[in-house]
C-alpha positions as CSV (number, residue, x, y, z in Angstrom):
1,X,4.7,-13.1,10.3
2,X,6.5,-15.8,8.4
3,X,9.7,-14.4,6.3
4,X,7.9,-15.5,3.4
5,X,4.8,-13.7,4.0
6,X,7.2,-10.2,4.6
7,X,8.7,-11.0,1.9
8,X,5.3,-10.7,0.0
9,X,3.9,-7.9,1.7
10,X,7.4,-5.9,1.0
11,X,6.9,-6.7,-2.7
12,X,3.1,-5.7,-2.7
13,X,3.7,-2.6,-1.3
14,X,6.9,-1.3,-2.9
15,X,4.8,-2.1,-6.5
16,X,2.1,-0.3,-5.6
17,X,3.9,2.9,-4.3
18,X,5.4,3.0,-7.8
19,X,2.1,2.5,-9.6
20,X,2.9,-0.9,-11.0
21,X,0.4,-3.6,-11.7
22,X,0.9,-7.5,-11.2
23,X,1.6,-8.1,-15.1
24,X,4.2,-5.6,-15.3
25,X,6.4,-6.8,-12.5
26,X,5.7,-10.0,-13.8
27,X,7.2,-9.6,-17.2
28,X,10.4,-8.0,-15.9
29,X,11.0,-11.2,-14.1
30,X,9.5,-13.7,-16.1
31,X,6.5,-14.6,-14.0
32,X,2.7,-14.2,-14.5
33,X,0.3,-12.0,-12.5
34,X,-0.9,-15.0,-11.1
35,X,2.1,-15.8,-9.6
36,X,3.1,-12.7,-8.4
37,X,0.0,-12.5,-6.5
38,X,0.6,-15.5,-4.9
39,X,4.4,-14.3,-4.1
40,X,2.5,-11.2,-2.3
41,X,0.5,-13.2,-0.6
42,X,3.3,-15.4,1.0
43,X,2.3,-18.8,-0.9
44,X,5.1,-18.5,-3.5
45,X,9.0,-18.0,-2.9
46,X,10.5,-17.0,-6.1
47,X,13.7,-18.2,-6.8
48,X,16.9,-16.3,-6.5
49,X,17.2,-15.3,-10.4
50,X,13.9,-14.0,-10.5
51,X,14.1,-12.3,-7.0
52,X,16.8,-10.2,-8.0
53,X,15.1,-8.6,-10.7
54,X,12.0,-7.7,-9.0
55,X,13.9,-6.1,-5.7
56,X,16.4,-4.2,-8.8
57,X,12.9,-2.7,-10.4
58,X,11.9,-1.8,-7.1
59,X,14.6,-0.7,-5.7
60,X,14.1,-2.6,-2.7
61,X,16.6,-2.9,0.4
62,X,15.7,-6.4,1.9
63,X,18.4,-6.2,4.4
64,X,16.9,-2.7,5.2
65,X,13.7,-4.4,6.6
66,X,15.3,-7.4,8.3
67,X,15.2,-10.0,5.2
68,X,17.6,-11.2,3.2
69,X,18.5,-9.9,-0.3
70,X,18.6,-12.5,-3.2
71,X,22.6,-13.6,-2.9
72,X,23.0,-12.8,-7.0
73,X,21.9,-9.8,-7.0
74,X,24.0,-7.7,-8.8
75,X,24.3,-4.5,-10.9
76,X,24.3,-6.4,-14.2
77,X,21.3,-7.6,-13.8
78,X,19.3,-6.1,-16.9
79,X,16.4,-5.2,-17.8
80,X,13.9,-4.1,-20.9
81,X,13.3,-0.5,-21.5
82,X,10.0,-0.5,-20.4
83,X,10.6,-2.0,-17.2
84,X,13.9,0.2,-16.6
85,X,11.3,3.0,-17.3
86,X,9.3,1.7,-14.0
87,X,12.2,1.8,-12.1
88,X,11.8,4.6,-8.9
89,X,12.7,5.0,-5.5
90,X,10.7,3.7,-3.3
91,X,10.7,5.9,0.3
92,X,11.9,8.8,-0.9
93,X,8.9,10.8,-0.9
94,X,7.0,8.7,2.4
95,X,10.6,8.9,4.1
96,X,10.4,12.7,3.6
97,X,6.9,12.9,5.1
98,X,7.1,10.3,7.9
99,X,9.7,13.1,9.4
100,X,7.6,15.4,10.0
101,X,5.3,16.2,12.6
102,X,2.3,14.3,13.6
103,X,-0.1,16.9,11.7
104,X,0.5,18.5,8.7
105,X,2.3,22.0,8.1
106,X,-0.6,24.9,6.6
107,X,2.3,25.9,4.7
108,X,2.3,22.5,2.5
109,X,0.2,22.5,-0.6
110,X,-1.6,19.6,-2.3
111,X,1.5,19.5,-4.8
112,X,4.3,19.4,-2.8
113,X,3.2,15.9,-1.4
114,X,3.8,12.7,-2.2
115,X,0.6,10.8,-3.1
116,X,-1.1,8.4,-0.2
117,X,0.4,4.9,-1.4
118,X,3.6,6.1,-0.9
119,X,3.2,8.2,2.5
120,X,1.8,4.4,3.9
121,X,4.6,2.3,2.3
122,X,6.8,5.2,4.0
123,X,5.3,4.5,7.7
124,X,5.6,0.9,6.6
125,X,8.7,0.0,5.4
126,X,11.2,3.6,6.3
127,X,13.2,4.2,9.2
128,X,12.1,7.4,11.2
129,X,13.2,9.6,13.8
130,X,10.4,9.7,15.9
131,X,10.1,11.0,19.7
132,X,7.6,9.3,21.9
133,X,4.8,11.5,23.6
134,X,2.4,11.1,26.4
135,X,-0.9,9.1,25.5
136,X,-2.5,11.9,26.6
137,X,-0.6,13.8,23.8
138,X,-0.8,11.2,21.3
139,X,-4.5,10.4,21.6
140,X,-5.6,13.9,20.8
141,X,-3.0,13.6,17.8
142,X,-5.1,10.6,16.6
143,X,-8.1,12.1,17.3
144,X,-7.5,15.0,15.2
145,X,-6.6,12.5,11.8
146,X,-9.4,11.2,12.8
147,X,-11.6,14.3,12.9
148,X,-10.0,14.6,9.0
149,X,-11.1,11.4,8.3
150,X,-14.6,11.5,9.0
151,X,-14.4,14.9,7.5
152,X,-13.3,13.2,4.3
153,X,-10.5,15.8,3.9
154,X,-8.3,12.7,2.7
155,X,-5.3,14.8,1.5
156,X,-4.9,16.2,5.1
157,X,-5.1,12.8,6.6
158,X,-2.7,11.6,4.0
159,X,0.0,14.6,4.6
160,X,-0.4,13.7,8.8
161,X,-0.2,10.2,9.1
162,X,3.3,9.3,8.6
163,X,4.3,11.7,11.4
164,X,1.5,10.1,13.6
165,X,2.3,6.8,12.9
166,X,5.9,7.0,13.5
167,X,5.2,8.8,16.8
168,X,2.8,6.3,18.4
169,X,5.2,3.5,17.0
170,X,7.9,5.3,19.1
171,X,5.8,5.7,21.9
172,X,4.8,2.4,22.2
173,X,8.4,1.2,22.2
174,X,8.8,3.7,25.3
175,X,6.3,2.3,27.0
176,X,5.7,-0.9,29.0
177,X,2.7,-2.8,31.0
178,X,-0.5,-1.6,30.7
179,X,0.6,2.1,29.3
180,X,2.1,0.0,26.5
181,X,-1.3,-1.7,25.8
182,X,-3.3,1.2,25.1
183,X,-0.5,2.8,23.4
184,X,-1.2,-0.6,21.2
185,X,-4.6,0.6,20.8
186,X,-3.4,3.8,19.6
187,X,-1.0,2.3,16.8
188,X,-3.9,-0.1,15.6
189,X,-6.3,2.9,15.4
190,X,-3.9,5.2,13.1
191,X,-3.0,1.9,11.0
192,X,-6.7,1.6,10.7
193,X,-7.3,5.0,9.5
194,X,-4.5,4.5,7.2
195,X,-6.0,1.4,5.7
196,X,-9.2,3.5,5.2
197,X,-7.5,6.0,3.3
198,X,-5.9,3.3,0.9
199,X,-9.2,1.9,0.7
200,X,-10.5,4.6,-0.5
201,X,-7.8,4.9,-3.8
202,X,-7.9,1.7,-4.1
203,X,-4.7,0.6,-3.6
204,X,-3.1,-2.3,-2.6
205,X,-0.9,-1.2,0.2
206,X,-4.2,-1.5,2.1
207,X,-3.2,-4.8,2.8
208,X,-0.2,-4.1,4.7
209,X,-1.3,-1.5,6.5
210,X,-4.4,-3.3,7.7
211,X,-2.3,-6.5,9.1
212,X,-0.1,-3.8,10.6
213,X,-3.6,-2.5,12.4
214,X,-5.0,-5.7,13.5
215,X,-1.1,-7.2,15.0
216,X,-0.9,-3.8,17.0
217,X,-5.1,-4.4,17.7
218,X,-4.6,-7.9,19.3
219,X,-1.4,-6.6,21.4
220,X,-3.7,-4.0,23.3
221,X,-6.0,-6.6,24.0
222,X,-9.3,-4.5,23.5
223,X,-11.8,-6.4,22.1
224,X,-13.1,-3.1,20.3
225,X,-10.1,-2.5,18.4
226,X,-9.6,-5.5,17.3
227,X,-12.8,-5.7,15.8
228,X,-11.9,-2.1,13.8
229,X,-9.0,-3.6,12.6
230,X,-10.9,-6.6,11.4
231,X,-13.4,-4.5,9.5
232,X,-10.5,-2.9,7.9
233,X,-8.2,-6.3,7.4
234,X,-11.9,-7.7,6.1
235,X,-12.4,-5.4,3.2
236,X,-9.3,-5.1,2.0
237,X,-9.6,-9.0,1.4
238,X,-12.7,-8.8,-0.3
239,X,-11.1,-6.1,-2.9
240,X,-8.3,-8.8,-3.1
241,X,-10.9,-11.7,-4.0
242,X,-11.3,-13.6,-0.9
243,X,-15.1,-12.6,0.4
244,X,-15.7,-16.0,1.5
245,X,-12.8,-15.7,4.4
246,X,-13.8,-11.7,4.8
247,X,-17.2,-13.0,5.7
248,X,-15.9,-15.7,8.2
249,X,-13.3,-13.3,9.8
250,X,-15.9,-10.6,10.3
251,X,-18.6,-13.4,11.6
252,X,-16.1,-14.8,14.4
253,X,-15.2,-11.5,15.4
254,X,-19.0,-9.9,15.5
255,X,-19.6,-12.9,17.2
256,X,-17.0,-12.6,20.1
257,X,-17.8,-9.0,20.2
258,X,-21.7,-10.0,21.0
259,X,-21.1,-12.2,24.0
260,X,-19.7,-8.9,25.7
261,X,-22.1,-7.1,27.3
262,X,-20.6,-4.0,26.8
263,X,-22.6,-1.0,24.5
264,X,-19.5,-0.3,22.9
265,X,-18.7,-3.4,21.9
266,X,-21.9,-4.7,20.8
267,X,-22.2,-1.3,18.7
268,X,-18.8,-2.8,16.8
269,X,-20.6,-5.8,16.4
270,X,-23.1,-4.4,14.5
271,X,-21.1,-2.5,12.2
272,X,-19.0,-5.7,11.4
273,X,-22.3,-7.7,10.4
274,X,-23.2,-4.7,7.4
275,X,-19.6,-5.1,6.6
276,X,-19.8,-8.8,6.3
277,X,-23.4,-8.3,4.7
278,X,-22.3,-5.7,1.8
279,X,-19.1,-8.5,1.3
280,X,-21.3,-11.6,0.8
281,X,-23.6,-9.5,-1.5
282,X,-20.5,-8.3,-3.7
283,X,-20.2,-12.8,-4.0
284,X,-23.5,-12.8,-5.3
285,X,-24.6,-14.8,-1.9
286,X,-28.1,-13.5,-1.8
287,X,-29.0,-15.5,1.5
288,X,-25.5,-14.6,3.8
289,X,-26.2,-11.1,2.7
290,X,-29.8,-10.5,4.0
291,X,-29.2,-12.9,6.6
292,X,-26.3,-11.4,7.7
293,X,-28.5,-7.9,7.3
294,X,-30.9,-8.9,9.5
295,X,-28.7,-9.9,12.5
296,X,-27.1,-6.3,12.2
297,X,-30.5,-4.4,12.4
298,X,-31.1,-7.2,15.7
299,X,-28.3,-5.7,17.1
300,X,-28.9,-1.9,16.5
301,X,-32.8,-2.4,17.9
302,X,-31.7,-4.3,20.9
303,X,-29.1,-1.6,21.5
304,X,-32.0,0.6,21.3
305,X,-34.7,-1.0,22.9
306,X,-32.4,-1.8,26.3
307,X,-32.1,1.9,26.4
308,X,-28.2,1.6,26.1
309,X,-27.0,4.4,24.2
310,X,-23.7,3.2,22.3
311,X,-21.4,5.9,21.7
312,X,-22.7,8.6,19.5
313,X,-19.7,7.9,16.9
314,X,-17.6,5.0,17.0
315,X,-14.2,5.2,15.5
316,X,-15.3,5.5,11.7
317,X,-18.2,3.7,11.3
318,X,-21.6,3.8,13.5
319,X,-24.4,1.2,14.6
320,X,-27.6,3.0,14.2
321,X,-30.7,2.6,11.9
322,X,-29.6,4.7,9.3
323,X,-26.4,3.5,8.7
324,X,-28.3,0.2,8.7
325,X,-30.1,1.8,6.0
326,X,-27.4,2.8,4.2
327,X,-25.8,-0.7,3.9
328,X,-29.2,-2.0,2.5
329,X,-28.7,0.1,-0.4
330,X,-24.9,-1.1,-0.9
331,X,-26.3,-4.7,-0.6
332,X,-29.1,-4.7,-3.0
333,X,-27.1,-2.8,-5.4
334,X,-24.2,-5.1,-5.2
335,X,-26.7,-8.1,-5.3
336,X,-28.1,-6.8,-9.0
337,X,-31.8,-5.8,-7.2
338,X,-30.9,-2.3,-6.9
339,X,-34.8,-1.2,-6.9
340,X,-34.9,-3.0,-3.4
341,X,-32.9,-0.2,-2.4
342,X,-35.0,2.4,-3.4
343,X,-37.5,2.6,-0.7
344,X,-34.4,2.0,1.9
345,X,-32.8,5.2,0.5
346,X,-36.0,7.3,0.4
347,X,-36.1,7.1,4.2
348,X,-32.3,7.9,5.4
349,X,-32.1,11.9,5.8
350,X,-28.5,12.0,4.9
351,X,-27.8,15.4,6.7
352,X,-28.9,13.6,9.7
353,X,-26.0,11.5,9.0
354,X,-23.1,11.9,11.7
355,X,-19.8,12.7,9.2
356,X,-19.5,14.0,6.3
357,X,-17.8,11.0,5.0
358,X,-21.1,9.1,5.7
359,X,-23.1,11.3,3.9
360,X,-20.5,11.2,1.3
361,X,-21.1,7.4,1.1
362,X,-24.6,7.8,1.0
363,X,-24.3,9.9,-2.3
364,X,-21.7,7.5,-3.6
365,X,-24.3,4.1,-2.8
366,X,-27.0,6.3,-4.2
367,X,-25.1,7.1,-7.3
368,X,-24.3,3.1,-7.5
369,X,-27.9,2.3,-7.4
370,X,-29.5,4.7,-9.6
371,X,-26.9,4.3,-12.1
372,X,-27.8,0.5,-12.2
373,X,-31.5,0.8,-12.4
374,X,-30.3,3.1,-16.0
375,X,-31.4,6.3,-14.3
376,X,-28.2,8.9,-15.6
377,X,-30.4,12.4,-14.2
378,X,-30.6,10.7,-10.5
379,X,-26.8,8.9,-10.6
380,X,-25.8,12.7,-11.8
381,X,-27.8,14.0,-8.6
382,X,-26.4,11.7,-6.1
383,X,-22.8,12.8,-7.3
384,X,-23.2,15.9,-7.3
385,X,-24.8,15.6,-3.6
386,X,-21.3,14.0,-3.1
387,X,-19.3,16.6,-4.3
388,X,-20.9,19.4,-2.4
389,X,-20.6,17.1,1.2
390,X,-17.2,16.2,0.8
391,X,-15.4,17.5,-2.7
392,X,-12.0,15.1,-2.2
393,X,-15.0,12.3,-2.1
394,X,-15.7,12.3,-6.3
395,X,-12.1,12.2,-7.5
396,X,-11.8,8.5,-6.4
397,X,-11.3,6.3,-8.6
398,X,-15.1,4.5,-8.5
399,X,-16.8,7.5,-8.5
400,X,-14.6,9.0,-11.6
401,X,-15.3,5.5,-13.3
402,X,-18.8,6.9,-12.9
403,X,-18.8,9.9,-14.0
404,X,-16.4,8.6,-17.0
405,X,-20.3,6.4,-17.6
406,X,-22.2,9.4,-17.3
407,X,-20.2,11.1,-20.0
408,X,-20.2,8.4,-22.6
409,X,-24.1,7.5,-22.0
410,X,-25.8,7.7,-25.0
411,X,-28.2,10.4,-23.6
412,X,-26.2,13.7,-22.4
413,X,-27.0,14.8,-19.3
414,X,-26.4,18.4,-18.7
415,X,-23.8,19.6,-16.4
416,X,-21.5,16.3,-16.9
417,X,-19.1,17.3,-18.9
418,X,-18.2,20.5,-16.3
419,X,-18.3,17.9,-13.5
420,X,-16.0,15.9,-15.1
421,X,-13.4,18.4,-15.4
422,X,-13.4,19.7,-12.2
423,X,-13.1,16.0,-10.9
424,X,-10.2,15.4,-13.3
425,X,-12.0,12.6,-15.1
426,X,-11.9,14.7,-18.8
């Protein structure tokens, strides 16, 4: 990665670990949101002046991370009260974390730690002391944060991925030859799940993480992995506004995946054509979605119909009819035909569903749909179905903008109001 470009992603992910928007950095340095974005994205370099004030507001240590700090940087440089008010330490609280061990303690409670932006930019950007492990150790440590994962107990995940993260980064760097390779697979795999989780809150550190996933994911040299890591890298650049290249870097990839004859991999190539259908769909482009659609339910049936069983569950998304399903009613809704979900929905039995944290996102693509069709009693329902399959599942932030809609709909709905209180949204 170009300096400029780590630069960028330093900058993107100290911001967003101390709950800054793009304006607000922007006025304490005298640039635009426009341009900061483009800073974060490595196509700006801002000058000296201006970079001193954005690593003083957040409190970055360039040299720290193996870049260079702005040469006038200085104590003096000032700043309004507002932006002094914005003014945090960045690692402490992921620093803290990413010492301890790979899974969290019982011990710790939901307050004592530090939200999941931070924990990521802490396994990003902080300096750990880490022991390798054996593979054999650290793949049933990843396959427990997974196990949390699917079970969409997020804050878990959250409180163990630091430790994990740190250990099969210091494994890897144990390790050489092939050993080293799949511990590359295992580094990709727990930057993919952390990517998921920042997904999930929406927060821009997803970013980071997810190139962090897909670097470690072409080092292994699995064709599987990589194509996780691409989902992941994939969505995060159609939340930043780019579905056009999410669509192309998921086609490519679904399409080296296909020429491999393995289940496994064909599986992944399925899963990657319903992510790039859903992204087209949320850029209105009605014939890339269904197309796109259709060559995903292809690839299920003829996994199917050859009597190859792909795994049962892949690592957090699966390639079967349902899930198929389930991304129809994501793509209609996002395409603005939401009633072409409807018969798509009636036919998934969602406790047939393998994870809780798919049959979470069936009640959250349900609640989408209904509520666009005007229907508050069934988009009430469908969250409500959420809450009781995975309760850390309605306090993100799209499904509290929802229930923030059901609560100021012009018709009351009954049981709202106590929903959105225990969901934190009133």
């Amino acid at each position: 990665m170009s300096h400029q470009r780590r630069l960028g992603t330093a900058i993107r992910a100290a911001r967003c670990a101390q709950r800054m928007t793009q304006a607000q950095l922007g006025r304490a340095c005298g640039y635009s949101a426009s341009a900061i974005s483009r800073i974060e994205s490595g196509l700006l370099r801002p000058a000296d002046q201006p970079l001193a004030v954005i690593v003083q507001v957040l409190g970055l240590q360039l040299d720290a991370l193996g870049l260079d700090q702005p040469a006038n940087l200085s104590r003096d440089v000032t700043l309004d009260q507002e932006d002094a008010m914005l003014r945090r330490q960045l690692l402490v609280a992921g620093m803290a974390a990413a010492g301890t061990s790979m899974l969290p303690s019982a011990a710790a409670t939901a307050a004592d730690r530090p939200d999941a932006s931070t924990r990521i930019v802490g396994a990003l950007y902080g300096q750990t002391d880490s022991a390798p492990v054996s593979l054999q150790e650290l793949g049933r440590a990843l396959a427990l944060a997974r196990d949390q994962f699917t079970a969409a107990r997020y804050e878990n995940l959250g409180a163990a991925l630091p430790g994990l993260l740190g250990t099969a980064q210091a494994t890897r760097e144990s390790l050489s030859g092939r050993a080293r390779e799949e511990a590359h697979a295992y580094v990709a795999r727990a930057w993919v799940l952390a990517t998921e989780l920042a997904v999930k809150g929406h927060e821009d550190v997803a970013w980071p993480a997810a190139e962090r996933a897909l670097a470690a994911a072409q080092s292994s040299g699995n064709p599987v992995v990589q194509g996780e890591a691409a989902r992941v890298l994939a969505i995060t650049m159609r939340r930043a506004g780019r579905p056009a290249a999410a669509v192309d870097l998921l086609r490519r990839t679904a399409d080296s995946l296909c020429r491999d004859p393995d289940a496994t991999s064909q599986a992944v190539a399925a899963t990657l054509l319903m992510t790039a259908a859903y992204t087209a769909a949320c850029g209105r482009r009605r014939s890339d979605a269904l197309g796109l659609m259709g060559g995903a339910e292809d690839a299920v049936s003829r996994l199917a119909s050859a009597g190859t069983r792909a795994p049962s569950q892949l690592f957090t998304v699966d390639a079967t009819s349902a899930q198929a399903d389930l991304y129809w009613v994501g793509v209609h809704t996002a395409l603005g035909t939401p009633d072409e979900g409807v018969p798509y929905a009636a036919r998934i039995a969602p406790g047939r569903l393998p994870t809780a944290e798919r049959r979470a996102r069936y009640g959250t693509d349900c609640a989408r749909m209904w509520h666009h069709l005007g229907d508050h009693h069934r988009t009430f329902a469908a969250l409500r179905f959420t809450e009781q399959v995975a309760p850390e599942e309605v306090r993100r932030p799209a499904l509290r903008a929802l229930t923030t809609d059901l609560l100021y709909a012009p018709a009351s709905v009954s049981g709202v109001r106590e929903f959105a209180a225990r969901t934190g949204v009133s």
